[in-house]
TORPA-406292 format. One line per field, with one value per residue (C-alpha): residue number from 1; residue in three letters; x, y, z. Coordinates in Angstrom, 1 decimal, decimal comma. Last residue first. Example, Ala and Ser with C-alpha at 12.3 -4.5 7.8 and 13.67 -1.06 7.14 Angstrom:
// residues 2
resi: [2  1] .
resn: [Ser  Ala] .
X: [13,7  12,3] .
Y: [-1,1  -4,5] .
Z: [7,1  7,8] .
END
This chain:
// residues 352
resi: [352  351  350  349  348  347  346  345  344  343  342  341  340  339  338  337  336  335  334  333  332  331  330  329  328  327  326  325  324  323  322  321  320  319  318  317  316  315  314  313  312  311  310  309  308  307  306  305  304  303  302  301  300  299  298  297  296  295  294  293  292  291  290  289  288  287  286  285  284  283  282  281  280  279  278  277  276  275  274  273  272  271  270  269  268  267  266  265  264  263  262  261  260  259  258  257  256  255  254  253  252  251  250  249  248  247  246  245  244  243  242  241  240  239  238  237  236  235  234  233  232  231  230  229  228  227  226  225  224  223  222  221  220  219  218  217  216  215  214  213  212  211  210  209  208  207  206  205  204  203  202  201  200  199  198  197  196  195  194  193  192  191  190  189  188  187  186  185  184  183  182  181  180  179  178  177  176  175  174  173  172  171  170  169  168  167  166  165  164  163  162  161  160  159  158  157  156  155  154  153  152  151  150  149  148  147  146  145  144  143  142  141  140  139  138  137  136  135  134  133  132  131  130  129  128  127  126  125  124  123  122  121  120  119  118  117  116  115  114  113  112  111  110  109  108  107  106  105  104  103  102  101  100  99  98  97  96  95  94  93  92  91  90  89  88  87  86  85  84  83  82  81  80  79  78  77  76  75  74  73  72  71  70  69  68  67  66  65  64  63  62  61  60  59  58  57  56  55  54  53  52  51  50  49  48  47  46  45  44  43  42  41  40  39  38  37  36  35  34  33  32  31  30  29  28  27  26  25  24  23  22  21  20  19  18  17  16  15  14  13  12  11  10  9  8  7  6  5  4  3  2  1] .
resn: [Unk  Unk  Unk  Unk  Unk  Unk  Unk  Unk  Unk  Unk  Unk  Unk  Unk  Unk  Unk  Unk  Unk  Unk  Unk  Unk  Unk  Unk  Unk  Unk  Unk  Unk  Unk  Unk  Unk  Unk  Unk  Unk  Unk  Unk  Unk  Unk  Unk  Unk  Unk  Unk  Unk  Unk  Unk  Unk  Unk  Unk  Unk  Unk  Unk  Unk  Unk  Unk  Unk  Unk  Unk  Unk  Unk  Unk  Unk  Unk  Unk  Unk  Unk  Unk  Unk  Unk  Unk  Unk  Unk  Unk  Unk  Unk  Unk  Unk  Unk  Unk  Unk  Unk  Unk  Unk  Unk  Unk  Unk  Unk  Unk  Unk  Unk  Unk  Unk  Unk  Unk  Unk  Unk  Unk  Unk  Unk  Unk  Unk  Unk  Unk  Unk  Unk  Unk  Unk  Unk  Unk  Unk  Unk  Unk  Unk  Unk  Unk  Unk  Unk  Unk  Unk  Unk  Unk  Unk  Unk  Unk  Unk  Unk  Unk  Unk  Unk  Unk  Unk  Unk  Unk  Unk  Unk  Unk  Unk  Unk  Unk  Unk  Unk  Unk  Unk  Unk  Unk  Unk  Unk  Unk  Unk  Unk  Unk  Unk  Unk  Unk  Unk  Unk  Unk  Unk  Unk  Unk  Unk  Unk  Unk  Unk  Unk  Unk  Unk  Unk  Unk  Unk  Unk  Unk  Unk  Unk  Unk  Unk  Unk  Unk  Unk  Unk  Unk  Unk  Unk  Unk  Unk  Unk  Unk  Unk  Unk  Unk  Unk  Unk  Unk  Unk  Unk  Unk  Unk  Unk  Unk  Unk  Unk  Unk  Unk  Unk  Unk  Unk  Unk  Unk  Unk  Unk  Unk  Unk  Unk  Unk  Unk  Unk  Unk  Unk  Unk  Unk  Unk  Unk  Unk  Unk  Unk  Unk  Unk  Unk  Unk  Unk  Unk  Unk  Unk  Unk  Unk  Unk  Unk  Unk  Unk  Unk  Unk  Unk  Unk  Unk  Unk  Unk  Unk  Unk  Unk  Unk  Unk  Unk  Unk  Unk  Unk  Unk  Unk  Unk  Unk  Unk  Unk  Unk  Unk  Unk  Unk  Unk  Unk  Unk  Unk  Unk  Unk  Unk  Unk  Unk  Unk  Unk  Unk  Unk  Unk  Unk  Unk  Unk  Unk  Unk  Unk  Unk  Unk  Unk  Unk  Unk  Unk  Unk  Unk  Unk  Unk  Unk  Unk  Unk  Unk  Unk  Unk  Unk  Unk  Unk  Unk  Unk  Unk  Unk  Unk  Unk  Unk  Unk  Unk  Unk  Unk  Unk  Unk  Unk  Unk  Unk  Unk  Unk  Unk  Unk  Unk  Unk  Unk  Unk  Unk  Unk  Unk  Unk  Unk  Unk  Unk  Unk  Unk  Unk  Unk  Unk  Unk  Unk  Unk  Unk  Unk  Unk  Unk  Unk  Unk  Unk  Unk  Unk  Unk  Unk  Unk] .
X: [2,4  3,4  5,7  2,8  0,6  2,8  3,5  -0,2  -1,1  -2,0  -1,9  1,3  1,9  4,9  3,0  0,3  2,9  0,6  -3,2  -5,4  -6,6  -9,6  -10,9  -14,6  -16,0  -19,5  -21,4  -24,4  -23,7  -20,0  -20,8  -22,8  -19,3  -17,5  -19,0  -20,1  -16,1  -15,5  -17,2  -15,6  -12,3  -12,8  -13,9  -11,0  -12,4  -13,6  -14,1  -10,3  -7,9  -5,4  -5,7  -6,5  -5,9  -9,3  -10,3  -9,7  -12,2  -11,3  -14,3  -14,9  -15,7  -17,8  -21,7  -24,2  -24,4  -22,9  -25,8  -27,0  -24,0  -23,6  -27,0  -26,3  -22,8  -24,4  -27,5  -24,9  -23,1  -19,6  -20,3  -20,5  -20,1  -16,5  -15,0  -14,6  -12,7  -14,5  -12,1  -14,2  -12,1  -13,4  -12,8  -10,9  -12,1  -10,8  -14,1  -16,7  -15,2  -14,6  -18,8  -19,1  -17,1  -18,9  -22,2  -21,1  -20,3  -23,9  -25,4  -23,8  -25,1  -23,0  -24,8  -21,7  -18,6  -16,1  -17,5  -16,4  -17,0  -20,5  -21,5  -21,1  -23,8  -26,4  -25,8  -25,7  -23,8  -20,6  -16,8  -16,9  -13,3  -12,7  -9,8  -8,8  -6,2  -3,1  -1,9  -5,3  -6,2  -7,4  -11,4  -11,5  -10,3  -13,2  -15,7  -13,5  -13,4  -17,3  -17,7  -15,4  -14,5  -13,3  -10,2  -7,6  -4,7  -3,2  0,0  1,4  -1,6  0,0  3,3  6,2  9,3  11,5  11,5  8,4  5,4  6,9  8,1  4,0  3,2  4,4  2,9  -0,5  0,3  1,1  -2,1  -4,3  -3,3  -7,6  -7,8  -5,6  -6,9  -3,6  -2,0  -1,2  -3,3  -1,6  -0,6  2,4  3,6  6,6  9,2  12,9  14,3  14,6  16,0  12,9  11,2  13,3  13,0  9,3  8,8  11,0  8,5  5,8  8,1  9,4  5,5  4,9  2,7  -0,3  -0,6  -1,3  -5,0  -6,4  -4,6  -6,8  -6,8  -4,2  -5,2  -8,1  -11,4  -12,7  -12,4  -11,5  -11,2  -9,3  -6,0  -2,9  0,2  -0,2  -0,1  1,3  2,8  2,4  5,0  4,1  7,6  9,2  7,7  10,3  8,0  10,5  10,2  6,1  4,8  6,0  7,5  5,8  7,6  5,3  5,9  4,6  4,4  5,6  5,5  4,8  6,5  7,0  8,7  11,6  10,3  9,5  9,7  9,9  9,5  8,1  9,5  7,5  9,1  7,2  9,7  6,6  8,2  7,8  10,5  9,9  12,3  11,9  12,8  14,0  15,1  13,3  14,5  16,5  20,1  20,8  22,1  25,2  27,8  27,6  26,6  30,2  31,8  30,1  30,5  34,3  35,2  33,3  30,1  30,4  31,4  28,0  28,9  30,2  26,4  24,9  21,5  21,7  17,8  19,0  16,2  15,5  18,9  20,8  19,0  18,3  22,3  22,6  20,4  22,2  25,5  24,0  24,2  28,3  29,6  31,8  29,6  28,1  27,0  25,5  23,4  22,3  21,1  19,6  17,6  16,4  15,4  13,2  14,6  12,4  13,9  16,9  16,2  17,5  20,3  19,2  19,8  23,9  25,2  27,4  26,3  27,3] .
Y: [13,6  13,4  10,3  8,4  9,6  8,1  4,9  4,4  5,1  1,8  -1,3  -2,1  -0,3  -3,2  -5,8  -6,5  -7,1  -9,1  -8,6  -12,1  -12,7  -14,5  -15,8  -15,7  -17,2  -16,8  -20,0  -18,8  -21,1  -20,2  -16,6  -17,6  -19,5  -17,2  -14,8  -17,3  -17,9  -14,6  -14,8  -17,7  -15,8  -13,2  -9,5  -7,2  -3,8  -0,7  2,9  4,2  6,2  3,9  1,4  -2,2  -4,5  -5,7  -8,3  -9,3  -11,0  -11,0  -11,7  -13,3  -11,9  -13,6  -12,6  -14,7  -13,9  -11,0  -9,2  -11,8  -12,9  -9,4  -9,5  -12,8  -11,9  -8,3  -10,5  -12,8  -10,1  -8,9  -5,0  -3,4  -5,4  -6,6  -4,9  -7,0  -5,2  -6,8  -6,1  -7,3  -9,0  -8,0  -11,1  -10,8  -10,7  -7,5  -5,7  -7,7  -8,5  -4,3  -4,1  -6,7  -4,3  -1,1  -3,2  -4,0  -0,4  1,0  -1,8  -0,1  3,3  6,4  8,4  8,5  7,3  9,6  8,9  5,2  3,8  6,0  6,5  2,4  2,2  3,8  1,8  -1,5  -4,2  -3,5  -3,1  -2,5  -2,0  -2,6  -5,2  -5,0  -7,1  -4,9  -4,0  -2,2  -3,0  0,3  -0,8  -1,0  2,4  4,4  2,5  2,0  6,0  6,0  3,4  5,3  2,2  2,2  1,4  -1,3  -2,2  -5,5  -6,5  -10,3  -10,4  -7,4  -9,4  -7,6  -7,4  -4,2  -2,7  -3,3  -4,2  -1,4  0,8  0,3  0,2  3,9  5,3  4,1  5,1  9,1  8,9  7,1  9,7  9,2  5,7  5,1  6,1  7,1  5,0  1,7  -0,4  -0,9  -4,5  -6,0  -10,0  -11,9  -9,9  -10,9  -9,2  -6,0  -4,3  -5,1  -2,9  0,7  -0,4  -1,1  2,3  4,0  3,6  5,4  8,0  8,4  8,7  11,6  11,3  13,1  15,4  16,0  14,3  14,6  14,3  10,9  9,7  7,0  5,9  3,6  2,7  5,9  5,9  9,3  9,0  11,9  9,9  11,1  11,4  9,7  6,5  4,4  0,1  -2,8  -5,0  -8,5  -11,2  -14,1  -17,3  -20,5  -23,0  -22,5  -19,0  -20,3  -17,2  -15,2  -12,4  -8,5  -5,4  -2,6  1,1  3,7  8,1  11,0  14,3  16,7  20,1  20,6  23,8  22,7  19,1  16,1  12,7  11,0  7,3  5,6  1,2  -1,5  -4,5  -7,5  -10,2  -11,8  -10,6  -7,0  -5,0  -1,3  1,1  5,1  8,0  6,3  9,5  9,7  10,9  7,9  7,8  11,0  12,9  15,2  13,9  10,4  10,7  12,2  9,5  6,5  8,8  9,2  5,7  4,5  3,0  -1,3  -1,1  -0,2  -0,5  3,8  4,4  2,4  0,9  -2,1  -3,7  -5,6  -4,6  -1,6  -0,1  -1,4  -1,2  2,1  2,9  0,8  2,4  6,0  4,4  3,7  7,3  7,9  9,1  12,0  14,0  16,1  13,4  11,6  14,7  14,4  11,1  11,7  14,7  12,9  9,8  12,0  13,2  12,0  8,4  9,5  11,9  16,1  17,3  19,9  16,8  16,8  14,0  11,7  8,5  5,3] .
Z: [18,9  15,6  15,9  17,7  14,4  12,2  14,5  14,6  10,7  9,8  12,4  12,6  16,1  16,9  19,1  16,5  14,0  11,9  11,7  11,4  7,7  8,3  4,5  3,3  0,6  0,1  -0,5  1,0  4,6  4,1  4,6  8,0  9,1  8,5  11,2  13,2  13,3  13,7  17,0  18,6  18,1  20,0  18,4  18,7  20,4  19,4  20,7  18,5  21,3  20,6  17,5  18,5  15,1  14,4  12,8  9,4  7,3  3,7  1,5  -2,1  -5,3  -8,4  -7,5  -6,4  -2,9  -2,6  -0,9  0,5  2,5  4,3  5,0  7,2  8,9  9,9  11,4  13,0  14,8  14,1  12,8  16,3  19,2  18,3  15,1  12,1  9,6  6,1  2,7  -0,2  -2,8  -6,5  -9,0  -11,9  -15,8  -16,1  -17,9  -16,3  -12,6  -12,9  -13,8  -10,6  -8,8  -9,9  -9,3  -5,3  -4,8  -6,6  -4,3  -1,0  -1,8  -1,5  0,8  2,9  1,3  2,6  6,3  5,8  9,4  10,1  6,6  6,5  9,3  7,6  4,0  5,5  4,9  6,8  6,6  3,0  1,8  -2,0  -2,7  -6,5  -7,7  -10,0  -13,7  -14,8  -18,0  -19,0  -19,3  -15,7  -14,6  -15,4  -14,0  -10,8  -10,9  -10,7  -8,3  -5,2  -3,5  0,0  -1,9  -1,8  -4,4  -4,7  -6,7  -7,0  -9,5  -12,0  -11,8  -9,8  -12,0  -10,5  -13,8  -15,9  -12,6  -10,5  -12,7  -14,0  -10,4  -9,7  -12,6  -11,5  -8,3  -9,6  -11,4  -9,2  -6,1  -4,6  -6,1  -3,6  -0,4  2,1  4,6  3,8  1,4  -1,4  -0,8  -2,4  -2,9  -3,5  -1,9  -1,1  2,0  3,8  0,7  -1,2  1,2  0,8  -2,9  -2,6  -0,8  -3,1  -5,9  -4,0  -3,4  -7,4  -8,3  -6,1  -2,7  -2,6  0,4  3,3  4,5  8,0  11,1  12,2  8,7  9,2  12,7  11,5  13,4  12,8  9,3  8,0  4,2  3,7  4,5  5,7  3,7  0,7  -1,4  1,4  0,7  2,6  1,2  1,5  2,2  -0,5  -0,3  -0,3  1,8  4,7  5,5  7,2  8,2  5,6  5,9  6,5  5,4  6,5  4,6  7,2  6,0  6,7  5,5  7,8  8,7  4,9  4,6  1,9  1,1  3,3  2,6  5,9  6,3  9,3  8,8  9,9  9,9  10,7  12,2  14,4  17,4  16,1  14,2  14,2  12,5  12,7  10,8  7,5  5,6  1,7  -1,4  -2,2  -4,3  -3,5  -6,5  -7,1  -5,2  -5,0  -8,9  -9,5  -7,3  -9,6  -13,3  -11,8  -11,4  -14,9  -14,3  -14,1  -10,8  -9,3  -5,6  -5,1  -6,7  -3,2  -3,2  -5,7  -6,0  -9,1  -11,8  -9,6  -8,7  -11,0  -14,1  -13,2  -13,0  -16,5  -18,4  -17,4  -18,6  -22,0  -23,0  -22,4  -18,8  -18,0  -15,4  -17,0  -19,5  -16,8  -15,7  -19,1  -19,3  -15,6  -17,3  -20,4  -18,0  -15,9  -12,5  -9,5  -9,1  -8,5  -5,9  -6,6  -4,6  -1,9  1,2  0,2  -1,2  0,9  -0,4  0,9] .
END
């Protein structure tokens, strides 16, 4: 592996003029550069001194003068499910913190040939400051660059074969679109990950989903409601207070119009306080009607957080009501329950 020292500049963050150049420093022709990013994200090869195809001294000159990932794997978490979560630091000169979670999750049945779900960050800490959630509990960072969103997916394409990726780690989104959007076109040109293998989730900010829509956006969108009414969704999305729950629901019908995909509504069931039959019932009227469907996922204890895990005969009602308007709604129970996997916990144990 690489020896370089921690002042020499990440792969992924030079430009492809710079690289070429390097290359040239170092004794190598043009095409050599195409083949080093070909390696590492076509092929997923993680090690210059591997790449046999680079002349001997382009391989040992780019050991020394460029690390290969920007980021130091802190901290590695396997739970008895095999989910992997791994705490990932990218801090720069004075950063104190700069860490963020990447969860590699299989799937549950390895023997129908489906490759794992990378649960990837887009910045450290969140500004969104759901209570339920441990990613916002230290407030928000920074943004993370292009070149460490991307190293996320090599970091979990490493851990085995992926077939799927959720953008819904720690961070909002549609609050670092530039740098993720940049990030998932590598992503989607490079590394080969279809636009509906990828999944991004916001609490929904409707103006910026009105503006994204027309671009042809390369990813699924999942928006985060956790409730159907407007007082109780300034409590668990304080970002979004005073943003209207209709003027959410018509920025996802508007990005229904323009992509011509269906909106997935995220739904955290937490016992006792969104899980009741009335909350099941408005719910279901207000999408009613309208192309989307629902993920119910209850919830995945987070310390310190005043809610529990609803039991099972309750998210059944749950579902249930939806199914009674023809709403579709899907339990997606938590992975890695045993292993902090719920986002921000190991980030915030790490902290402490």
């Amino acid at each position: 592996m690489s020896s370089t020292s921690g002042s020499a500049p990440a792969f992924l963050s030079l430009s492809g003029e710079d690289f070429s150049a390097l290359v040239a420093k170092l004794g190598g022709r043009p095409f050599h550069g195409r083949i080093v990013r070909q390696a590492i994200l076509e092929k997923g090869q993680l090690d210059f001194s591997l790449m046999t195809s680079l002349p001997r001294e382009v391989r040992d000159g780019l050991q020394r003068e460029v690390r290969l990932l920007a980021g130091r794997e802190l901290e590695r978490v396997v739970s008895k499910d095999r989910t992997t979560k791994l705490l990932l630091s990218f801090a720069r000169d004075g950063e104190r913190d700069a860490t963020v979670e990447t969860v590699h999750i299989p799937p549950r049945d390895p023997t129908r040939g489906a490759g794992a779900t990378l649960c990837v960050s887009t910045q450290v800490g969140c500004p969104v400051g759901c209570p339920f959630c441990a990613s916002g509990k230290a407030g928000l960072v920074r943004n993370l660059e292009t070149h460490e969103i991307v190293e996320q997916y090599l970091r979990g394409r490493a851990l085995g074969e992926l077939s799927r990726s959720v953008v819904m780690g720690i961070g909002e989104p549609l609050l670092n679109f530039a740098n993720l959007k940049a990030a998932l076109d590598i992503v989607h040109d490079e590394m080969g990950m279809g636009s509906r293998k990828v999944t991004v989730s916001t609490v929904g900010f409707p103006d910026r989903l009105r503006r994204i829509a027309p671009t042809k956006p390369r990813f699924q969108l999942a928006i985060s409601l956790h409730t159907p009414d407007d007082d109780q969704r300034g409590e668990l999305v304080p970002a979004m207070a005073g943003v209207p729950i209709e003027e959410i629901l018509a920025a996802g019908d508007d990005w229904f119009e323009k992509t011509g995909r269906e909106v997935t509504y995220e739904y955290v069931l937490l016992s006792g306080t969104n899980d009741s039959p009335g909350h099941a019932e408005r719910l279901a009227r207000r999408l009613a009607r309208r192309r989307c469907s629902v993920n119910l996922i209850p919830f995945n204890p987070v310390r310190g957080a005043p809610y529990g895990r609803p039991v099972l005969a309750a998210v059944e009602l749950f579902q249930q009501a939806l199914a009674a308007e023809r709403v579709i709604g899907t339990v997606r129970w938590s992975r890695g329950v045993d292993s902090d996997a719920a986002c921000g916990q190991l980030r915030i144990k790490n902290l402490a």
